[in-house]
C-alpha positions as CSV (number, residue, x, y, z in Angstrom):
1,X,12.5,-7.6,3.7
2,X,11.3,-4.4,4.5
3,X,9.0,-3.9,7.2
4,X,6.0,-1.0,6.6
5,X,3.2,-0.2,8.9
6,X,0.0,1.2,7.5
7,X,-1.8,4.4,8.0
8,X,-4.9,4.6,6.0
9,X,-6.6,8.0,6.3
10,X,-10.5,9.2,6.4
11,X,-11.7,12.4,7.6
12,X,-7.9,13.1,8.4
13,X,-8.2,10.2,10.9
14,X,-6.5,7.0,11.3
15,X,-8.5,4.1,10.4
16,X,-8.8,0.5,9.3
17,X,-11.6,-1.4,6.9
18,X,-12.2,-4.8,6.5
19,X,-12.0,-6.2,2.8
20,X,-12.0,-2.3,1.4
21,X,-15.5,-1.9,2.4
22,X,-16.1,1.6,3.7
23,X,-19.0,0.9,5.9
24,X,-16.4,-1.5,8.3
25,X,-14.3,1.8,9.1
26,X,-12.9,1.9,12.6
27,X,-10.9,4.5,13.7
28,X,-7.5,3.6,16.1
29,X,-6.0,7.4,16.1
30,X,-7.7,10.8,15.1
31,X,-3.7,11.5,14.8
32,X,-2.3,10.0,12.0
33,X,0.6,11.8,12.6
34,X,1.1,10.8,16.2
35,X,0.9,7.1,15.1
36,X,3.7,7.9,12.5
37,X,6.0,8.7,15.4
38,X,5.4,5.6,17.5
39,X,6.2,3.8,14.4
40,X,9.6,5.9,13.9
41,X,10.3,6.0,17.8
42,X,10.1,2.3,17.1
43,X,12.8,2.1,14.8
44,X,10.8,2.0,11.6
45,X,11.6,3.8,8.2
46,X,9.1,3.0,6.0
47,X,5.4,3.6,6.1
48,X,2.3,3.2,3.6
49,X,0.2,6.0,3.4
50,X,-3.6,5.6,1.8
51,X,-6.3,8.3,1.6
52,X,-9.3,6.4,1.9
53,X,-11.0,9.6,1.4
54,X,-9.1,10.4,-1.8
55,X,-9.2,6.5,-3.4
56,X,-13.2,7.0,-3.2
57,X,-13.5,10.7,-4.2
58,X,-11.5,10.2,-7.5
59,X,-9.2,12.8,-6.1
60,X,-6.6,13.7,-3.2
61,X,-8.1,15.0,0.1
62,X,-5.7,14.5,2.8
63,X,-2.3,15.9,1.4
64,X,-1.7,18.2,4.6
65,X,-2.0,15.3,6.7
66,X,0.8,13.5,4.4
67,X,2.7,16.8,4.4
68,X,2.4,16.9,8.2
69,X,4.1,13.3,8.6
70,X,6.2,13.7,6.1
71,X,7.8,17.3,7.7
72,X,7.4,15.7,11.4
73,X,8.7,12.3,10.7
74,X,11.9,10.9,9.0
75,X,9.8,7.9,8.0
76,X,10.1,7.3,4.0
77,X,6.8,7.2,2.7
78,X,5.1,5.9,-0.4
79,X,1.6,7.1,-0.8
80,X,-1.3,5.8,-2.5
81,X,-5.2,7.0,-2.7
82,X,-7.1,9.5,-5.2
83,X,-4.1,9.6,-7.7
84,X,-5.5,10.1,-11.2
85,X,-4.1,13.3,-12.9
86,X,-0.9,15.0,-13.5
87,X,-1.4,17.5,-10.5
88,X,-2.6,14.8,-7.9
89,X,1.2,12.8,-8.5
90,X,2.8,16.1,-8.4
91,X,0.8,16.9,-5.0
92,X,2.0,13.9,-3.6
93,X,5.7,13.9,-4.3
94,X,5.5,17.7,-3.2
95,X,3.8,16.9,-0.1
96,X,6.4,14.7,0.7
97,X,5.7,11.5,-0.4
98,X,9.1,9.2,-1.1
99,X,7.4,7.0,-3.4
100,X,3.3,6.7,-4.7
101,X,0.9,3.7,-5.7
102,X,-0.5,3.9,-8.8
103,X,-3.8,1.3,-9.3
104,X,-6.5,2.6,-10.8
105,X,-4.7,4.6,-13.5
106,X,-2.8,1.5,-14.8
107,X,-5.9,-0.3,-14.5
108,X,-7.6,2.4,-16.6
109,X,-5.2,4.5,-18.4
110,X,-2.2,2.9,-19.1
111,X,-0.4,5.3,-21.3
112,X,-0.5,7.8,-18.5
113,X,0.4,5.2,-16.0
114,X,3.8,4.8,-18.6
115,X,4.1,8.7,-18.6
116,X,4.4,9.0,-14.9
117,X,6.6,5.9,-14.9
118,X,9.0,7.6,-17.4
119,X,8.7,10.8,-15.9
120,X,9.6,9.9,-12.1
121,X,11.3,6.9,-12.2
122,X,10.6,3.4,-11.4
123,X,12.1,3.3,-8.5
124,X,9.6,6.1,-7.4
125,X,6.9,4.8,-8.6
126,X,4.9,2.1,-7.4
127,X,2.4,-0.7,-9.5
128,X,-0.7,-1.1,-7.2
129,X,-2.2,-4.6,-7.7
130,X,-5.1,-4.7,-5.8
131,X,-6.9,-7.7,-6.6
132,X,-10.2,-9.9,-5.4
133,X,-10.4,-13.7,-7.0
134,X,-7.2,-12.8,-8.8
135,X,-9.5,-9.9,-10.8
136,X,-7.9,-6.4,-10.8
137,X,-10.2,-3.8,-8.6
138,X,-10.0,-0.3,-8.8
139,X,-11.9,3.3,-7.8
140,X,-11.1,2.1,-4.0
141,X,-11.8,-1.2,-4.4
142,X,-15.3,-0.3,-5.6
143,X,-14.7,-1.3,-9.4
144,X,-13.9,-4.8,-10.9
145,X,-12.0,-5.6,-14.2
146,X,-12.2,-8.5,-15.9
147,X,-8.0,-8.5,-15.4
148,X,-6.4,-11.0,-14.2
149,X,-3.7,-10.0,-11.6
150,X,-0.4,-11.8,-12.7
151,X,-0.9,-10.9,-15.9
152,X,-1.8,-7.3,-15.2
153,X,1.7,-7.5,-13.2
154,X,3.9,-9.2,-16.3
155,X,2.5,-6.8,-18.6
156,X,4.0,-4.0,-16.8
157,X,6.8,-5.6,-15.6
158,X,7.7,-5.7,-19.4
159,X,7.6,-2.0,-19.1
160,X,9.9,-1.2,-16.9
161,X,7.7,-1.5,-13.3
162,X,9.9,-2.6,-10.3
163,X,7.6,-2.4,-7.8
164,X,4.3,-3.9,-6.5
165,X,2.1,-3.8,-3.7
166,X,0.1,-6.6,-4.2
167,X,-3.3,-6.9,-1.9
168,X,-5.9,-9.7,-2.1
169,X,-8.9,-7.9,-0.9
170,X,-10.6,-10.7,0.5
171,X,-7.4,-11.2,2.9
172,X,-7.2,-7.2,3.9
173,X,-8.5,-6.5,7.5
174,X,-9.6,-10.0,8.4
175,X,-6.5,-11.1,10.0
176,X,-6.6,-14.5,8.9
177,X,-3.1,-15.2,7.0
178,X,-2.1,-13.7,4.3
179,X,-2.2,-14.6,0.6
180,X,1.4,-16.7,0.3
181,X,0.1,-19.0,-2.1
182,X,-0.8,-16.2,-4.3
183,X,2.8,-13.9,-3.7
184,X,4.7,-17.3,-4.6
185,X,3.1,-17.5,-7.6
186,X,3.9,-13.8,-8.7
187,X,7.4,-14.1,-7.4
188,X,8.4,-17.2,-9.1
189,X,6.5,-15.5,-12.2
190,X,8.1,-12.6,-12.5
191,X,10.9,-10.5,-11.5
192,X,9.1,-7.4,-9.8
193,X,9.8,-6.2,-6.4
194,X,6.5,-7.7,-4.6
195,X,5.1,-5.7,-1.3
196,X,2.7,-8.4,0.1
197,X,-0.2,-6.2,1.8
198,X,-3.3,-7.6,3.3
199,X,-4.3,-10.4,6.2
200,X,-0.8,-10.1,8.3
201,X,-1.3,-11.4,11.5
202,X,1.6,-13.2,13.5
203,X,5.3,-12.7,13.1
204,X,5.7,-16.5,12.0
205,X,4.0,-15.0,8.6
206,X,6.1,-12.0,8.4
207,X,9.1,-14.8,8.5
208,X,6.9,-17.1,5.6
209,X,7.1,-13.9,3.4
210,X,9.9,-13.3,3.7
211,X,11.1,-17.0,3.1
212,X,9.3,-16.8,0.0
213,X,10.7,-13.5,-1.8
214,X,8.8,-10.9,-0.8
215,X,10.8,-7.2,-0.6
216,X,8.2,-5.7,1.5
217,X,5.3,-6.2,3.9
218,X,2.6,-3.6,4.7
219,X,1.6,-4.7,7.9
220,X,-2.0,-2.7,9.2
221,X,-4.7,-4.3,11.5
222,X,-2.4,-6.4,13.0
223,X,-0.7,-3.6,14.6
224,X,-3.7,-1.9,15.8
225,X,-5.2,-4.6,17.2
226,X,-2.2,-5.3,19.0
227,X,-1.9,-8.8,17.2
228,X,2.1,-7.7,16.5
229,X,3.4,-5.4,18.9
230,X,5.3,-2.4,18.1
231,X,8.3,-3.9,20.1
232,X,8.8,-7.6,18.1
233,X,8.4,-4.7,15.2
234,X,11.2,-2.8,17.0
235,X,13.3,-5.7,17.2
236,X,12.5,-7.3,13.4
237,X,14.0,-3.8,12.5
């Protein structure tokens, strides 16, 4: 299982919300790319990259700050936030982005969702299935569909997805546990590679999700709030 810290991004900043809600924003770094390099001296490889700023502005804002990790770091990054036109996936694969998280756009146009799917790969691209009361949320977290969230994963899964963040907003920021009753369900629904993301807070869970299936773990607050430290991350690795 594949362990990958978070950096979410506002004002070029490091910070961290609670549930997605914007007003909660507390910043831990006003160097995300300083915080990218304590992850890799760490002995990290993988890191998940969110502009807050873009996810809420419909657009990409902080593609120098990805560029700047991505050119100062070895870290392989997937990259998610203020993707929803052909240029913004093209800005984020050319600033340096390994793979990028696609939510809102297969939430809301799914033939271009498909289009970048067939166009970059599936290995490159990433299903984002960010959900609250098992109901698909998009815009940031700001907009709720009526879509339920394992069936919003097995209809794409049909299509070719192989990957999945999957985040239960309630869970994100609140380090309470994450959602394994919901990621065993997924996994033993369906064949995607699932990226549990959201509630992290002891390595006994990062052992549970691991138990259960899961290919990844995004692992934020927890971190940051020194609940896991970079050392038992060091050593997991």
């Amino acid at each position: 299982m594949r362990i990958i810290p978070a950096i979410d991004i506002i004002n070029g900043k490091c910070v961290r919300l609670s549930k997605g809600d914007y007003s909660t924003s507390k910043v831990y770094n006003t160097n995300p790319v300083e915080v990218a390099k304590q992850f890799e001296d760490a002995g990290i490889k993988y890191l998940h990259v969110v502009d807050l700023d873009g996810a809420k502005s419909k657009k990409i804002v902080n593609a120098k700050t990805l560029e700047q990790i991505a050119t100062q770091t070895t870290l392989q990054i997937d990259f998610g936030g203020g993707i929803k036109n052909t240029v913004d996936i093209a800005t984020a694969f050319n600033s340096g982005a390994r793979q990028v998280t696609v939510g809102s756009i297969a939430a809301t146009e799914p033939d271009l969702f498909l289009e970048w799917l067939s166009l970059y790969g599936n290995d490159k691209v990433i299903l984002g299935a960010d959900c609250k009361q098992r109901k698909i949320m998009t815009q940031g977290w700001l907009d709720s569909t009526d879509t339920e969230v394992l069936a919003f994963i097995q209809s794409y899964e049909q299509k070719g997805v192989e990957y999945s963040i999957v985040t239960d907003i309630e869970k994100d920021g609140m380090l309470n546990g994450p959602a394994i009753g919901l990621y065993e369900e997924i996994i033993s629904n369906s064949k995607v590679k699932l990226i549990a993301s959201g509630g992290l807070t002891t390595v006994e869970e990062l052992y549970a999700l691991k138990k259960i299936g899961c290919e990844g773990v995004i692992i934020g607050k927890a971190i940051y709030e020194e609940k896991i430290t970079l050392k038992e991350l060091s050593e997991l690795c």
